[in-house]
C-alpha positions in Angstrom: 23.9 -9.1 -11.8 25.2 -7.2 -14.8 28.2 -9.0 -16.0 29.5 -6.9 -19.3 27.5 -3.2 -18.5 30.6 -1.7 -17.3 32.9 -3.1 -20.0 30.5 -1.6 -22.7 30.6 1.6 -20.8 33.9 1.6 -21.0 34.0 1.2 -24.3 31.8 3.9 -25.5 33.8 6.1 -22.8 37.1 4.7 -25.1 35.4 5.7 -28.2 34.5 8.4 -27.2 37.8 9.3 -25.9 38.9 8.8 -29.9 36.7 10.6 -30.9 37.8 13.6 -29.0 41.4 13.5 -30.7 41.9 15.9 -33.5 42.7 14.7 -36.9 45.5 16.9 -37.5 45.1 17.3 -41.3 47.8 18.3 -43.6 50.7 19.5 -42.4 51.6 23.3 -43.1 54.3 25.4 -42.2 53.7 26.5 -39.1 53.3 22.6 -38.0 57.2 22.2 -37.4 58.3 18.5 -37.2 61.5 17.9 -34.4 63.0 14.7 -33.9 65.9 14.0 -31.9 66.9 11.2 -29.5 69.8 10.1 -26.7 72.5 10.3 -29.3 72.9 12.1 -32.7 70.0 12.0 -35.3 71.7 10.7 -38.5 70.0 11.0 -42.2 70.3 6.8 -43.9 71.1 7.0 -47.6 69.9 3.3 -48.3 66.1 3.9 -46.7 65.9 7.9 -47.2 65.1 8.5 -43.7 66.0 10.4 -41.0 67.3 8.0 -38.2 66.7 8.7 -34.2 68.0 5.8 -31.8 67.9 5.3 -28.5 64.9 7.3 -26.6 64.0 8.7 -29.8 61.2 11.7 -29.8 59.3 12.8 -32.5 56.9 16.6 -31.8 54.4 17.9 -34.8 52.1 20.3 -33.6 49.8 18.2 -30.9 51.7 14.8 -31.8 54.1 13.3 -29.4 55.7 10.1 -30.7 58.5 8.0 -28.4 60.2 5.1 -28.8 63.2 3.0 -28.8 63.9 4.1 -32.7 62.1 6.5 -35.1 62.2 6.7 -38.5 61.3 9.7 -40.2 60.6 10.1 -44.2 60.1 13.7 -44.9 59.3 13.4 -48.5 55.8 11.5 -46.9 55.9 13.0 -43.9 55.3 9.6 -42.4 57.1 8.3 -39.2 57.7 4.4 -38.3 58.5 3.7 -34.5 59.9 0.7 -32.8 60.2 -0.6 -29.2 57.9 1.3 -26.2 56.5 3.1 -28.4 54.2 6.1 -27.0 51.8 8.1 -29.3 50.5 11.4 -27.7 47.4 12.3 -29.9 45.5 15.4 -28.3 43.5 13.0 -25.6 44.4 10.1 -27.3 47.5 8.3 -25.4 48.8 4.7 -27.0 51.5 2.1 -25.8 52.9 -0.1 -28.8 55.3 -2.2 -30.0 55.3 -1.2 -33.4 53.4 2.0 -35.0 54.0 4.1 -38.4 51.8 7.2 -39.3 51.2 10.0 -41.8 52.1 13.2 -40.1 49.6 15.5 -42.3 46.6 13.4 -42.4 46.8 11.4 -38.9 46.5 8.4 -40.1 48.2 5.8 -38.2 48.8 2.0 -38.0 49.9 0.6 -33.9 50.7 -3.3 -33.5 50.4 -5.0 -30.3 49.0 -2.2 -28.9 48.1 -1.4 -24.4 46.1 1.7 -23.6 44.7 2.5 -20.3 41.6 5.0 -19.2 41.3 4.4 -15.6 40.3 2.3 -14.3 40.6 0.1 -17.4 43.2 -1.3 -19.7 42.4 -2.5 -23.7 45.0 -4.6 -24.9 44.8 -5.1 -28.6 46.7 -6.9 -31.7 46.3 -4.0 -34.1 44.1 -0.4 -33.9 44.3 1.6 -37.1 43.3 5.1 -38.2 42.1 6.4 -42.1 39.7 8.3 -43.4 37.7 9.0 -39.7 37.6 5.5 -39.2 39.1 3.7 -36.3 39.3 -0.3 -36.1 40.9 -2.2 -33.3 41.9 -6.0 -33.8 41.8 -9.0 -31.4 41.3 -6.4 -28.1 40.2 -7.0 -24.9 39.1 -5.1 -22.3 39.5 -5.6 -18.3 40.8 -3.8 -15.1 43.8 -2.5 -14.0 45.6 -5.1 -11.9 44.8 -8.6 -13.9 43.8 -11.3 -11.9 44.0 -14.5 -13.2 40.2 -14.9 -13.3 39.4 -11.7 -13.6 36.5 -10.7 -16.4 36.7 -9.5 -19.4 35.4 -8.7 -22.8 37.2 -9.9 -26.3 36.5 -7.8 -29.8 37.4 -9.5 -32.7 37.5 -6.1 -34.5 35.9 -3.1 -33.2 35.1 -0.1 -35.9 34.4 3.5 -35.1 33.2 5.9 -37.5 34.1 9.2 -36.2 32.0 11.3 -38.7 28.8 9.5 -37.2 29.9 9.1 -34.0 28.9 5.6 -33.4 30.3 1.8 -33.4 30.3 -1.6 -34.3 31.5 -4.6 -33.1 31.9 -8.0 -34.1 33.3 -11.7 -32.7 32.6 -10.4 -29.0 33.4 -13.1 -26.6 32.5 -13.0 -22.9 35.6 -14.5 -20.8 36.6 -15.4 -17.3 40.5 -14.8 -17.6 41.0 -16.8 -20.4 38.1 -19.0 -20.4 35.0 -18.1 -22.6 31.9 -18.1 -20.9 29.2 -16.8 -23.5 29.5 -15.2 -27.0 27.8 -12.4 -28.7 27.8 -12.1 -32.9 27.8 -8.2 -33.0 27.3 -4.8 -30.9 26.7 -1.1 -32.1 25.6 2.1 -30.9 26.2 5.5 -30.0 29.0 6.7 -27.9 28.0 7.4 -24.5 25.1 4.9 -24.3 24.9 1.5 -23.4 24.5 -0.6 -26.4 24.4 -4.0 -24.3 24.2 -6.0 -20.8 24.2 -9.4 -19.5 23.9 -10.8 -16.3 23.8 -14.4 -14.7 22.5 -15.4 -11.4 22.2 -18.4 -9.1 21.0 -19.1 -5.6 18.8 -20.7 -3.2 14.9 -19.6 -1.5 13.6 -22.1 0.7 10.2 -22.0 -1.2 11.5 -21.9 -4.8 14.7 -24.1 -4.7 17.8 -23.6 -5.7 17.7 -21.6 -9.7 19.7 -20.5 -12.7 19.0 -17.6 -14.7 20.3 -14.9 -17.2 19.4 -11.7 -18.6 20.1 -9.0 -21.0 19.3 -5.4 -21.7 19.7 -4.3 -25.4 19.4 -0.6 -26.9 17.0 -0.1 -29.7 17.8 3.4 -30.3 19.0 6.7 -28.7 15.5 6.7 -27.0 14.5 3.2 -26.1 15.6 0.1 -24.5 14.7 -3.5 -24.1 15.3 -6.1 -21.2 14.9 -9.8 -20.8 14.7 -11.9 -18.1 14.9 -16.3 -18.2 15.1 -18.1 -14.7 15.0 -21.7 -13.7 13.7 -22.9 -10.4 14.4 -26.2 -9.1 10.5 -26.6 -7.7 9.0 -24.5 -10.0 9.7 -23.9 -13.4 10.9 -21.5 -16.5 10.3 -18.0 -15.0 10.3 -15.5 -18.5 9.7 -11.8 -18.2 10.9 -9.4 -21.0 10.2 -5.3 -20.2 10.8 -2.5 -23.0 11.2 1.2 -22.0 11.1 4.2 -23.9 11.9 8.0 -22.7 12.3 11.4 -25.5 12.4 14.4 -24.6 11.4 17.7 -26.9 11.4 21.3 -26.6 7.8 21.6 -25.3 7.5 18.1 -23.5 8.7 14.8 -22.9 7.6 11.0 -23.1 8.4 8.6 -20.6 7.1 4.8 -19.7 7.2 1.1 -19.4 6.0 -2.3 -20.0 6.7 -5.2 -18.4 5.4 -8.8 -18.3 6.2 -12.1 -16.4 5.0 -15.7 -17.3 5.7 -18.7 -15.2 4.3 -22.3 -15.6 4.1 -22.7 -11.3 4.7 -26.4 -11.0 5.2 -26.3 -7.2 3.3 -28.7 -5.0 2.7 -25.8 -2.7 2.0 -22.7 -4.0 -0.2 -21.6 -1.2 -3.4 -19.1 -1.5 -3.9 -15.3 -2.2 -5.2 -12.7 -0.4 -8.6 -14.2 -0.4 -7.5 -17.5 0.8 -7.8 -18.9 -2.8 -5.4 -21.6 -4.0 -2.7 -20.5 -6.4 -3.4 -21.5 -10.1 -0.6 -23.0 -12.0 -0.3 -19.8 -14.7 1.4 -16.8 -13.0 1.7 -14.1 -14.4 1.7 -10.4 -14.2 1.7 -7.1 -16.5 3.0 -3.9 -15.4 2.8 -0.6 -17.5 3.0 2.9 -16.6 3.4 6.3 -18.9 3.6 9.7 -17.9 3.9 12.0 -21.0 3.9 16.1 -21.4 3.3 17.8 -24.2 2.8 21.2 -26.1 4.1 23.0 -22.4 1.1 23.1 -20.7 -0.7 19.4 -21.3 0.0 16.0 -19.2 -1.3 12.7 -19.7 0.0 9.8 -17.2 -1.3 6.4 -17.3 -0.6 3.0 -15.1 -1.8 -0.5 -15.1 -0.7 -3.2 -12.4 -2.5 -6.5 -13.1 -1.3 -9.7 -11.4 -2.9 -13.1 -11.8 -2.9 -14.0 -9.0 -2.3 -11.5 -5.4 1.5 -13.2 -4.6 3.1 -13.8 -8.2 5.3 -10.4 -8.0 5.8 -10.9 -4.0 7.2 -14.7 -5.2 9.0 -13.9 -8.6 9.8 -9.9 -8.1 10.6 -10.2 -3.9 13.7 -7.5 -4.8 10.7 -5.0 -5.6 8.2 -6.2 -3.7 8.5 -4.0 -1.0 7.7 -0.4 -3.1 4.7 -2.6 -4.8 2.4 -4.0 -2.4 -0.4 -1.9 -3.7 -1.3 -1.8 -7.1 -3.0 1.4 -8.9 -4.8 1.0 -11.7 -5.4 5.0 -13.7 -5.2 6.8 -16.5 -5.3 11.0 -16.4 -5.2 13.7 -19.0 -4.3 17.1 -17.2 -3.9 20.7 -18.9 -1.9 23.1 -16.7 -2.7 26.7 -16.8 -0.1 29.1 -14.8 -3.0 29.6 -11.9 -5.2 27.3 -12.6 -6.1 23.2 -13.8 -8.6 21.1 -15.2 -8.2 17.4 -15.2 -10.0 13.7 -16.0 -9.3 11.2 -14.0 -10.1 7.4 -14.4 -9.5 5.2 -11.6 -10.7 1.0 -12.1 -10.1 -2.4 -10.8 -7.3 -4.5 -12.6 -7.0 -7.2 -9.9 -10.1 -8.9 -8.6 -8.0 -10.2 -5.6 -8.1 -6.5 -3.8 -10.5 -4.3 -2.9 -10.6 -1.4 -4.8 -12.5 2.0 -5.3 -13.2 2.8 -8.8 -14.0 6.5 -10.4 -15.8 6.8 -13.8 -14.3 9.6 -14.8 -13.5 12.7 -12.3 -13.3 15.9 -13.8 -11.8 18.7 -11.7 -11.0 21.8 -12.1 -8.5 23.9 -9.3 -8.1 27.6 -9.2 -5.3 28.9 -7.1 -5.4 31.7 -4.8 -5.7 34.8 -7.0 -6.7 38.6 -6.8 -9.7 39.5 -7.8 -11.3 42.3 -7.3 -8.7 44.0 -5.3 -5.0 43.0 -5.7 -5.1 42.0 -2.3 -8.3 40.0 -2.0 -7.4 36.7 -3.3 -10.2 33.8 -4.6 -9.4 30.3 -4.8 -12.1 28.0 -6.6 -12.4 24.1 -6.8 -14.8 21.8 -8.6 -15.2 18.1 -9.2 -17.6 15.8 -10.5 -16.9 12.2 -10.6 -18.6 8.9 -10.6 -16.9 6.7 -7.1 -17.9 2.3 -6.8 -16.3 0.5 -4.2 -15.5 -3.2 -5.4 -15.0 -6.0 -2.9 -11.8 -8.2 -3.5 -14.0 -10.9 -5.7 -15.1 -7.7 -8.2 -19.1 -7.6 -7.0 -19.5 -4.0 -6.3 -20.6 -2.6 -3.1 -21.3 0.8 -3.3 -21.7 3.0 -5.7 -22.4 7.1 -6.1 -22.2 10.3 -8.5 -21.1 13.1 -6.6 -20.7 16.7 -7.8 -18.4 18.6 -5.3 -18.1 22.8 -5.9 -15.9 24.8 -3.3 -15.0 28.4 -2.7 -12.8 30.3 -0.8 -12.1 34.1 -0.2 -9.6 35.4 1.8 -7.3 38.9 2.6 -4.2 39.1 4.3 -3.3 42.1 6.0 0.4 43.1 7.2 0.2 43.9 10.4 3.7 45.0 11.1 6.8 43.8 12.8 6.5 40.1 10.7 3.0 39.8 11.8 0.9 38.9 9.0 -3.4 38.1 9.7 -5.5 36.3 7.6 -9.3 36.4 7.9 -11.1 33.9 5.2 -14.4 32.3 4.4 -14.9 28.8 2.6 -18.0 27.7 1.0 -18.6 23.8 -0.2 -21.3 22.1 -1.8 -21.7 17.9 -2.2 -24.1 16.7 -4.1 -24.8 12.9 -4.6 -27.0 11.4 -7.5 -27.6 7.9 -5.6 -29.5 4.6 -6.8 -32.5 5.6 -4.2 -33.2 9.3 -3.9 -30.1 12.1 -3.9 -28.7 14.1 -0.8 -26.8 17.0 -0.6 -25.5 19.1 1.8 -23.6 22.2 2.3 -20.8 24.0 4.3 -19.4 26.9 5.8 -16.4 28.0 7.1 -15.0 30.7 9.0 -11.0 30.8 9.7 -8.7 33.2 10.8 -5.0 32.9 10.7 -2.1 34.7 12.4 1.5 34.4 11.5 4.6 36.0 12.9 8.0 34.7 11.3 11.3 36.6 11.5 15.5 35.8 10.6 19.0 37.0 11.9 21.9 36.3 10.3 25.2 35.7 12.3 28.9 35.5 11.1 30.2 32.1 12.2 32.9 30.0 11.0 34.1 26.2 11.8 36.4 24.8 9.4 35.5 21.4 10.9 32.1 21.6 10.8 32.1 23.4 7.5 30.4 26.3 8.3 30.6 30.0 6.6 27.6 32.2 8.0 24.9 31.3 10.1 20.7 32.4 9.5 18.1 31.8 11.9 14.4 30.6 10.6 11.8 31.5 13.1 7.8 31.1 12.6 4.7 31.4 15.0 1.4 30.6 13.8 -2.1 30.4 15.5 -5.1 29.1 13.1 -8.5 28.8 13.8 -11.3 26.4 11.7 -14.9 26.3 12.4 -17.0 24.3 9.9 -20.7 24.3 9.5 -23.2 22.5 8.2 -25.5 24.9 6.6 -28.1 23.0 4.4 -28.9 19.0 3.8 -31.0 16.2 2.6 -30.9 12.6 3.3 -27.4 12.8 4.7 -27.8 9.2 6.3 -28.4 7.9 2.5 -24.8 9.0 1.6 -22.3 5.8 1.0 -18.9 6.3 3.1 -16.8 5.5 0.0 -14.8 8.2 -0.9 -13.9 8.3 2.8 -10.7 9.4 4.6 -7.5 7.4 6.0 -5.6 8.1 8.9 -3.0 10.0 8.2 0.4 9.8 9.6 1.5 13.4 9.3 -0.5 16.9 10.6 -3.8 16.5 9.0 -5.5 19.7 7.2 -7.9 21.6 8.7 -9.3 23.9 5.7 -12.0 22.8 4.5 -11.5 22.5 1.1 -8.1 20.5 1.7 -10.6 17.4 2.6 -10.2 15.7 -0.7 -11.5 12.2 0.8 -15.1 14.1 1.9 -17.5 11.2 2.1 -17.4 11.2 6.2 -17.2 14.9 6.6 -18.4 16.5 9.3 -18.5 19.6 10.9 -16.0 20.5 13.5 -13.9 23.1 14.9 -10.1 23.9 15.9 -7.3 25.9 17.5 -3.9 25.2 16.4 -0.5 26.7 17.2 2.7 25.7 14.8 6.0 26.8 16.0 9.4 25.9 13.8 13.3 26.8 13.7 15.3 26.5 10.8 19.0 26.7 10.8 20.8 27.2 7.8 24.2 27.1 6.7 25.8 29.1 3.7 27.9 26.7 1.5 29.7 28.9 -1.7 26.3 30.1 -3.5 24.0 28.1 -2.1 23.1 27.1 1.5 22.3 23.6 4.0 19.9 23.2 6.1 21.6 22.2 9.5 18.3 22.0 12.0 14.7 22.0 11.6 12.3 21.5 14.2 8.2 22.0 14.1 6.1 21.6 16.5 2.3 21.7 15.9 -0.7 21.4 18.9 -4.2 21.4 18.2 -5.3 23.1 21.5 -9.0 22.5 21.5 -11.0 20.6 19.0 -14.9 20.3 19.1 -17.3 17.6 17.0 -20.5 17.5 16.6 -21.0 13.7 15.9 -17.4 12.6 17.6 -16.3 10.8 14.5 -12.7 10.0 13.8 -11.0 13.7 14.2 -8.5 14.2 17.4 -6.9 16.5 18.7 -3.2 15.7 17.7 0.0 16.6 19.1 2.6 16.6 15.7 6.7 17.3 16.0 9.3 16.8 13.6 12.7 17.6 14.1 16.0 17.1 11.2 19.7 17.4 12.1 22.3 17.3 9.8 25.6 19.2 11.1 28.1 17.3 8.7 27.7 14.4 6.2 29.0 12.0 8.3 25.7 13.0 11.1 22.4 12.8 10.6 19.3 12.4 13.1 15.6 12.4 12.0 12.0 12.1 14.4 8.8 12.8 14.2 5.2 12.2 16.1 1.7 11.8 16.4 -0.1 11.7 19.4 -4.1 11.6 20.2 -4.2 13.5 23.3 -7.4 13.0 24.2 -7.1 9.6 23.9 -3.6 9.0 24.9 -2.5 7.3 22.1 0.7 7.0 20.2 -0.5 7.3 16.2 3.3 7.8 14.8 6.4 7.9 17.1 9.7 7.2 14.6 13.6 8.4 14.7 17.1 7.2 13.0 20.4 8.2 13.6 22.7 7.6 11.0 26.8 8.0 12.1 30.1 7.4 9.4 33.6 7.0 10.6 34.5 7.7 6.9 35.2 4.7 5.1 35.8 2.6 7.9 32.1 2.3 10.2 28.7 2.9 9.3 26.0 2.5 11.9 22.1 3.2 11.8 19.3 2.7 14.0 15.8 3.2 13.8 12.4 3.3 15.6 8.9 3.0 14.2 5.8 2.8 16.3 2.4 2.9 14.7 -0.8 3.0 16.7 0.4 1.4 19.6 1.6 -2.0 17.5 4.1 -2.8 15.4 7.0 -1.1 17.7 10.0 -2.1 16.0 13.8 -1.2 16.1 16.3 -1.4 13.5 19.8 -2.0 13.5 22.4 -1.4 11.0 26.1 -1.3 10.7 29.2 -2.1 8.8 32.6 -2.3 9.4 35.4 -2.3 7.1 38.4 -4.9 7.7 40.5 -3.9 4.9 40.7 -2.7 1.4 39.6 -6.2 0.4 37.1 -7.3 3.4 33.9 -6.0 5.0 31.4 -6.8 7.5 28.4 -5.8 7.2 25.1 -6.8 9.6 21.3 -6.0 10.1 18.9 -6.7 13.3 15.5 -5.8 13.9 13.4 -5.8 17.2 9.8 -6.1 17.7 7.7 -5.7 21.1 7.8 -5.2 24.8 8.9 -8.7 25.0 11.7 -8.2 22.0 11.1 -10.6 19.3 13.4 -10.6 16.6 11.7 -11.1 13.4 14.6 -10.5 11.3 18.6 -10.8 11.2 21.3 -11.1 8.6 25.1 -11.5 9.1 27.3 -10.5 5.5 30.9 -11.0 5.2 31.7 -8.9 1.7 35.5 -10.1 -0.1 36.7 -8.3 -3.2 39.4 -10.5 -4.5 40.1 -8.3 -6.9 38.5 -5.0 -9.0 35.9 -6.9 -10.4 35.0 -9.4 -8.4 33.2 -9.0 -4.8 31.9 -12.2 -2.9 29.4 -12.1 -0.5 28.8 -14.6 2.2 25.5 -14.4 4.4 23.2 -16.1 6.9 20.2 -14.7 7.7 16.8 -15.4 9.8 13.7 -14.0 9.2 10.0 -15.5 11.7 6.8 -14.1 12.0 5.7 -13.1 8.3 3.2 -14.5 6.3 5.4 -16.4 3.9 9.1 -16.0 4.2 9.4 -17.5 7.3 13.2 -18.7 7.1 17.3 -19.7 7.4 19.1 -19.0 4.9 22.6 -19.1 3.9 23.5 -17.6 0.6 26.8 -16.9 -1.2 26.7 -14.6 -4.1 28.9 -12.8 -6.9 28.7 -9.5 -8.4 31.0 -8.3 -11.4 31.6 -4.5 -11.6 29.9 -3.5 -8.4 33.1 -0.5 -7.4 
């Protein structure tokens, strides 16, 4: 919960704004300097100044300066105004009681001063200008429409160098209307960056209590940044975990990455086992560390390191996150990228001795893209890889191991057949070869494919305002493939360890040959498929949106030799999204000649503006885990919203998860949220909770 980030946004956004005001300079004669007012501007003998009372209003060039009374001294060319005054400064727009300022050099003086960039307002004793630099006095910051315990940020004196474009504070106090609630010796920075955050949070998990924490982000320099984390739990201690990030970017390249740690001294009576059934140790902790980096154009090197101490300390400590980091990768990988063709090192190892993992030391590959050679129309494409693969056990003993050098080949010529037909004969060639503990093996393939594609368009002149449509084009494609793979040549096949072995994938598998990355349980096999799609697209000003897609793919006959995990697979997809406010998705899987569902998933997502907001969804995986999802809001007024969430599982519905949230914004800043929610039949959260939280800034 970030409880200052806006207010420091705002005020490099106000600086900023300040800094985009002209210094007028010396006045010259084409600056003319009117003043005039409600009744007749006199000339005062005893002060030597030029007198404008009531509604006074003072123009010099860009300057626009109102108030209750102006005085004018034209030998200085300086003007002193009184009551609701109003400085007009190019972009730069003040409300004061008191102000006086030096028409040629902009230079200025304002007293009790109010300004407002929406949606904020700065209230300030005193904000001066000379010489470029711009101080402000005993200001604070804070929303439009003050509530009495609304947040907001006091400056004892804020200083902006205009020349250098950045800022300092000093004195900042953190307040809840007008009760401090933290304190801050200094701030500085750039303008448009955020110099400083800091958050506080509080609630209650059933399995680590009820806990207090804060945190903080700070800004080292234009190019990185540091966080900090400090969280007490009731049952189990001081949870610490600082992160720094860093990201530059150059003419030829750019360097990006992270590091994070967290340390906790577990003193919970239960802290369960891991993934191996283990007990928990009492020191958890975790470091996480990724970097992807380009450089001199054409060279990338990208590195990441999970470790955990233990298989649950980021599932119990990070459970916001959890869910995109249930696997952990362990890699580094230095790449150079030619405009056809790469060559790349790749090493893969185990960090954590709690998961199974399969380990390459090193891979070096090298990819060749289709091109021509020897006739522009002939085009080769070339792959090679050789790599060292172990397969490690969740304890760390290895299992298998194997060296494997992988060479493939391709050749293929299309030939324009007419009419949007387009065929494609090609043949593949692939050798493995494994350097094993006993003796080697090897093998080798063949393939022979043939592809033939038909796709055509029409274009039709539609309009619907309401549907916001300007011209209409129609996507159609037709494709029939054919694979048949051979083995031509091997040795001690039987000796070769299934490591590097493939998964069952959710989506259209590939059928080429050389597309099998994961080749360790290769075998040969052959297949007819048909692919059939529609795209509708939409023309919107310059560019276009895609309003309907639909593919359908059907693997009409399929034949193994040794009946190993290939099927022949039914695959559809289909995307509709006719206005914002619409949008379906689906997609499946199907084994036909088993029957089996492998993927069957949808969601429907409808707005009724602001007001309504409902999604649902369906995911079905190999005949288990059939589960629907419910989502929906509904907003009872500016101030109140209702939001919910239900999920059902199984033939006989179980409902493994549901959450009621009743969402109040008392004001700007503030926004409550109260919630009860239920979640049975996981392996650790298994709960009722009721929570109510706070978040500052969340508009």
């Amino acid at each position: 919960m970030k409880l200052v980030t806006c207010l420091f946004l705002f005020l490099a956004a106000y600086l900023r704004l300040i800094a985009e005001t002209p210094n007028p300079g010396p006045n010259n004669d084409n600056a003319k300097t009117i003043l005039e007012a409600e009744k007749e501007v006199y000339f005062d003998e005893k002060i030597q100044r030029l007198i404008a009372t009531p509604n006074a209003r003072l123009s010099s060039g860009n300057l626009l300066l109102t108030a209750d009374r102006i005085e004018y001294d034209r030998n200085r060319t300086m003007a002193f105004a009184r009551g609701q005054v109003t400085l007009t400064d190019g972009t730069l727009r003040l409300l004061a009681q008191d102000l006086e300022i030096n028409l040629g050099t902009g230079d200025f003086k304002a007293l009790e001063v109010k300004a407002g960039f929406y949606p904020w307002v700065t209230e300030g004793r005193e904000i001066t200008r000379e010489n470029d630099l711009i101080t402000s006095k005993d200001s604070s910051f804070y929303l439009r429409g003050r509530h009495p315990l609304e947040p907001n940020l006091g400056v004892r004196q804020l200083t902006f160098d205009q020349n250098a474009s950045s800022f300092t504070g000093k004195g900042v106090t953190l307040r809840v209307g007008s009760k401090k609630i933290g304190k801050l010796p200094s701030l500085s920075g750039k303008l448009g960056q955020n110099p400083f955050g800091y958050g506080l949070h509080a609630g209650k998990r059933d399995r680590l209590g009820w806990y207090l924490g804060t945190e903080g982000e700070w800004r080292l320099s234009e190019s990185m940044r540091t966080q900090g984390e400090l969280t007490a739990y009731e049952k189990r201690g001081v949870f610490i975990s600082p992160r720094i990030d860093w990201e530059t970017h150059g003419d030829d390249g750019f360097q990006r990455g992270s590091v994070e740690n967290g340390w906790i001294r577990d003193q919970g009576n239960d802290r369960g086992v891991d993934l191996r059934g283990v007990s928990i140790g009492e020191r958890r902790n975790y470091l996480h560390a990724y970097s992807v980096n380009r450089f001199r154009e054409r060279w990338r090197f990208a590195a990441q390191m999970e470790w955990d101490e233990d298989s649950e300390v980021f599932r119990d400590f990070r459970r916001d996150r959890f869910q995109n980091n249930q696997w952990n990768d362990h890699f580094g990988e230095l790449a150079y990228e030619s405009d056809n063709w790469t060559l790349s090192t790749l090493t893969r190892w185990q960090a954590n001795k709690h998961e199974a993992m399969i380990e390459q030391h090193p891979s070096v590959r090298f990819d060749l893209a289709p091109t021509p050679w020897p006739h522009p129309k002939i085009y080769n494409t070339l792959s090679f890889e050789f790599g060292g693969f172990r397969a490690k056990d969740e304890t760390g003993s290895l299992v298998n191991r194997a060296k494997r050098l992988d060479l493939g080949y391709q050749i293929q010529r299309p030939i324009n057949l007419g009419k949007g037909f387009t065929y494609t004969p090609f043949l593949s060639y692939r050798l493995q070869d494994y350097s094993l503990d006993g003796p080697d093996a090897m093998r080798s393939w063949g393939e022979w494919g043939n592809d033939l594609h038909y796709a055509m368009h029409g274009d039709y002149a539609i309009q619907n305002e309401i549907w916001k449509i300007n011209g209409l084009r129609h996507i159609l494609d037709f494709s029939i493939s054919h694979r048949k793979i051979n083995r031509l040549d091997s040795e001690r096949t039987a000796l070769i360890p299934l490591i590097d072995n493939s998964l069952i994938d959710l989506n259209m598998g590939p059928t080429d040959l050389l597309d099998k990355l994961e080749s360790d349980d290769l075998e040969p096999y052959e297949v007819v498929r048909i692919g059939w799609g529609n795209h509708l697209l939409a023309r919107v000003g310059e560019s276009t949106r895609e309003l309907l897609s639909v593919h359908l793919f059907q693997d009409l006959w399929l034949d193994t030799e040794s009946g190993n995990d290939l099927q022949r697979n039914f695959h559809a997809g289909v995307a509709v999204h006719p206005a914002r406010w619409l949008s379906l998705w689906g997609q499946a899987k199907i084994d036909l000649d088993r029957g089996e569902t492998i993927r069957n998933s949808m969601s429907a997502t409808i707005r009724d503006g602001r007001i309504n907001e409902f999604e649902l969804a369906y995911f079905n995986y190999k005949s288990f885990s059939d589960q629907w999802q419910f989502l929906a809001s509904h907003r009872i007024s500016e101030r109140k919203a209702l939001h919910g969430a239900l999920r059902l599982q199984g033939d006989r519905p179980k409902i493994p998860y549901w959450q009621i949230t009743l969402e109040y914004r008392p004001s700007m800043s503030w926004a409550w949220f109260f919630a009860i929610a239920e979640r049975t039949g996981t392996a650790k959260e298994n709960e009722t909770e009721a929570t109510a939280s706070v978040r500052l800034f969340s508009f």
